[in-house]
C-alpha positions in Angstrom: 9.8 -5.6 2.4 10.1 -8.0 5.4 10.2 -11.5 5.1 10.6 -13.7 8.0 10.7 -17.8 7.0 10.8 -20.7 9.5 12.5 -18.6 12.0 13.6 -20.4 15.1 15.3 -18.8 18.0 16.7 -21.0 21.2 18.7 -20.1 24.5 20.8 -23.0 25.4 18.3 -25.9 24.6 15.3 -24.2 25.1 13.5 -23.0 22.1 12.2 -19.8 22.3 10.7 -19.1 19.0 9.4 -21.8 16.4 8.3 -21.9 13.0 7.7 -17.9 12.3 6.8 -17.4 9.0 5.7 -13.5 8.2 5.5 -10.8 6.0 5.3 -6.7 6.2 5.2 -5.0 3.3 6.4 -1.1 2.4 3.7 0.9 3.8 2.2 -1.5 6.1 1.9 -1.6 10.1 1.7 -5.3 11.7 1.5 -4.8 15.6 2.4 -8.0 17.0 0.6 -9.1 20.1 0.5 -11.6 22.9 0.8 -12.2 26.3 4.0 -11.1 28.6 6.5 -14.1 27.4 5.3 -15.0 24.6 8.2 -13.9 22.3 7.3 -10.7 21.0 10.6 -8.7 22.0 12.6 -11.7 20.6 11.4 -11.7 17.4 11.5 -8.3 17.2 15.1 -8.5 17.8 15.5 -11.2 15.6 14.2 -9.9 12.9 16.3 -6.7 13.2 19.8 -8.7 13.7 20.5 -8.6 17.1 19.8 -12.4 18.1 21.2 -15.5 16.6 18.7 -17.2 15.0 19.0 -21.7 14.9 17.1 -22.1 11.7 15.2 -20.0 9.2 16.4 -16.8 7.6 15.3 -12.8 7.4 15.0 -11.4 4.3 15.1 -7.5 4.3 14.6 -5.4 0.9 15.2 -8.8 -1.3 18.9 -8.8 1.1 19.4 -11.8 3.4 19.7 -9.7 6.5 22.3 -12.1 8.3 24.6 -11.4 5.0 24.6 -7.4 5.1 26.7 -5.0 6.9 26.3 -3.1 9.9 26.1 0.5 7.5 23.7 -1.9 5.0 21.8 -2.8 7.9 21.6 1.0 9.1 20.3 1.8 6.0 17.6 -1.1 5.9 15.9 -1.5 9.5 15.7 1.0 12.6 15.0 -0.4 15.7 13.3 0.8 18.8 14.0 -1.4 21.9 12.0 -0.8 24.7 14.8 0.7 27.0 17.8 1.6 26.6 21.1 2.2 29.7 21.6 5.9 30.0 25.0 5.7 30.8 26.3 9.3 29.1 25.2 12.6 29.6 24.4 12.6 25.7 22.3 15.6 24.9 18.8 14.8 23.5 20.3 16.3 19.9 23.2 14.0 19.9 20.9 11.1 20.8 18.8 11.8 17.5 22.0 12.3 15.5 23.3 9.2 16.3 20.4 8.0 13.9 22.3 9.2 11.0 25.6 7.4 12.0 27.2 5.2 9.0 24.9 7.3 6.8 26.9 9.9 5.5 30.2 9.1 4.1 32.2 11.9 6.2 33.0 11.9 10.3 30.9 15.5 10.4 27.2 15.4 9.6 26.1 16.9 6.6 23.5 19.3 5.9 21.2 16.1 5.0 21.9 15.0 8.5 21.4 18.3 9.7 17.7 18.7 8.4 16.7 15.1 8.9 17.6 15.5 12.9 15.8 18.8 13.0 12.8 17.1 11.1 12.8 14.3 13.7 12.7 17.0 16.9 10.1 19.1 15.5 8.1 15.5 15.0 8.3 14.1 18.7 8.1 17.2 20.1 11.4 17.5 21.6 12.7 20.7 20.0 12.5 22.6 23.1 14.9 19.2 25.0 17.4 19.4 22.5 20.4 20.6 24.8 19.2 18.5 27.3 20.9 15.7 28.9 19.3 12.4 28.1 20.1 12.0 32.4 18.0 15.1 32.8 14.7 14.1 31.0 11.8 11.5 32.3 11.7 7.8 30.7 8.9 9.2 28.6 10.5 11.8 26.8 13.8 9.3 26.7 11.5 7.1 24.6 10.4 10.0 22.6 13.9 10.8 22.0 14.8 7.0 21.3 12.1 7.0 18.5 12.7 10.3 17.1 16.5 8.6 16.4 14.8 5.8 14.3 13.2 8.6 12.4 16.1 10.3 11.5 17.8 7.0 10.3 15.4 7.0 7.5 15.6 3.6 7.0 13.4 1.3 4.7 12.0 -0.6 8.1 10.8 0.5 11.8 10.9 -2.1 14.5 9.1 -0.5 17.5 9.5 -2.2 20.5 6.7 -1.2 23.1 6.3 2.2 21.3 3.9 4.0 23.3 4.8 2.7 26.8 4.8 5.3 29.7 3.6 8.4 27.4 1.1 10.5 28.3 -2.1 10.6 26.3 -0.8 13.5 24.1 2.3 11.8 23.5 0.8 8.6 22.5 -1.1 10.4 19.9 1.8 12.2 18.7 3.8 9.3 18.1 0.9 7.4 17.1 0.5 9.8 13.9 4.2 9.7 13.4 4.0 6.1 12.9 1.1 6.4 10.3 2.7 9.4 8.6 6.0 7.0 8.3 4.1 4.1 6.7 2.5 6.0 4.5 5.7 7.5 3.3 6.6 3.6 2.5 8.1 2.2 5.4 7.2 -1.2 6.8 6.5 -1.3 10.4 6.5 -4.1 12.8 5.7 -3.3 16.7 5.2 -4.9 19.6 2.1 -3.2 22.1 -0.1 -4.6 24.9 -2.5 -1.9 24.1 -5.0 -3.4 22.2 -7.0 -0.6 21.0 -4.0 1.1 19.5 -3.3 -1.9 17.7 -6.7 -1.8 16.6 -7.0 1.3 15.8 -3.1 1.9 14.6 -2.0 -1.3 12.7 -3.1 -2.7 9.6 -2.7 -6.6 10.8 -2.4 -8.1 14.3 0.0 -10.7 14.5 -0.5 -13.0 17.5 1.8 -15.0 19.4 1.8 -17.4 22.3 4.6 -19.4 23.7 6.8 -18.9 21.0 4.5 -19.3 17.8 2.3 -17.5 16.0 -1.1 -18.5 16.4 -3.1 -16.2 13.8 -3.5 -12.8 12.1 -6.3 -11.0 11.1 -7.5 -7.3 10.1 -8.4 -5.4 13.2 -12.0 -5.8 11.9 -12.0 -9.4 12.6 -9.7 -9.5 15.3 -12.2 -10.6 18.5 -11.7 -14.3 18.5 -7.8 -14.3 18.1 -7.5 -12.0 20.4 -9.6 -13.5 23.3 -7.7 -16.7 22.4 -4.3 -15.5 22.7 -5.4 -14.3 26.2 -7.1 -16.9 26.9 -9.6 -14.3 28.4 -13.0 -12.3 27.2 -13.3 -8.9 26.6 -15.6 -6.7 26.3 -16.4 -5.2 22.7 -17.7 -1.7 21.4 -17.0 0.3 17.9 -15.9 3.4 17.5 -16.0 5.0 13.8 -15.6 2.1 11.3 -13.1 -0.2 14.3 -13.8 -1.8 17.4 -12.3 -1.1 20.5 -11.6 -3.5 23.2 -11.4 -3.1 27.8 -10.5 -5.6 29.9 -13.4 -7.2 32.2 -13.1 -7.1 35.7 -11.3 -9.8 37.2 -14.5 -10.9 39.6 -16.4 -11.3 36.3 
């Protein structure tokens, strides 16, 4: 579904990514993970089109991404970023709708449209903020709303920047499901997260990175030793059900 060869991403002369090579196939969830820096967000936005890339190319569906247009790459990838400027008074409704944008072939949305936002509220839990400003909500339920967009687009590939950051423990779970239920309906998913046991728990791979490279991957069964060498720290283990689960020691230890 995703096929990311010899990528290589710089800013002036500095390289910031080298040599990515990776794959993430329909139905499969890769959380990539790493230490703050290391490149996660970049070739997040790489691979979704929004970063020139020096060498290497991004291969999307069997389509060279860099090749497509902007309504091809609509219909391809859906991206998440971790923020996003609140600058309009949008309400949460028109936020989701704008998911569906270069989708239909009309300026007015379409039934299709129509149920496909509805879908996407009712999912994240923001049926009850749907005529509110975007201004007006907290930078949890902005996120919410951000991801319940990607939903709508129905595209063939989630990007999820930081999917899960500031939601509460309810929240996280919601979305958390969402993103399983979206896999399993064939999309391939490809996040960033600094919490570990999500991505143990959540992804099918871990992908790690550090300065720029990716160092390993594993199944969350066997991910221990790449993970306490990507942060160059221990931690401390445990199982729960049939995957481990991970904390961070104390700092004195």
């Amino acid at each position: 579904m995703v096929e990311i060869v010899n990528l290589a991403v710089s800013r002036g002369r500095s390289a910031i990514l080298e040599d990515i090579n990776l794959t993430v196939k329909a139905g499969e969830r890769v959380a990539l993970v790493g230490p703050n820096g290391a490149g996660k967000s970049t070739l997040l936005a790489a691979a979704g089109g929004l970063l020139p890339i020096a060498s290497g190319r991004v291969t999307v569906c069997g389509e060279d991404f860099s090749r497509l247009t902007p309504r091809s790459r609509a219909r391809l990838v859906a991206w998440v970023p971790q923020d996003e400027p609140r600058l309009f008074a949008h309400r949460i409704r028109d936020l989701v709708g704008m998911g569906r944008l270069g989708l239909s072939p009309g300026l007015r949305e379409s039934p299709e449209d129509q149920d496909a936002v509805e879908a996407a509220l009712n999912a994240f839990d923001l049926s009850h903020l749907a005529e509110r400003s975007i201004q007006a909500v907290s930078g949890g339920e902005h996120r919410l709303a951000m991801l319940a967009r990607a939903a709508a687009q129905d595209s063939r590939v989630l990007l999820l920047d930081e999917p899960t950051t500031g939601l509460d423990p309810a929240h996280h779970g919601l979305v958390s499901d969402a993103v399983r239920r979206l896999s399993e309906a064939g999309k391939a998913v490809l996040l960033t997260t600094h919490d570990l046991n999500w991505a143990l728990h959540g992804a099918d791979r871990l992908v790690a990175i550090r300065q720029g490279r990716i160092i390993g991957e594993t199944e969350p069964a066997g991910a221990r030793s790449l993970l306490e060498e990507v942060f160059s720290c221990r931690l401390e283990w445990g199982v729960l059900g049939s995957r481990p689960w991970c904390l961070l020691p104390d700092s004195a230890r």
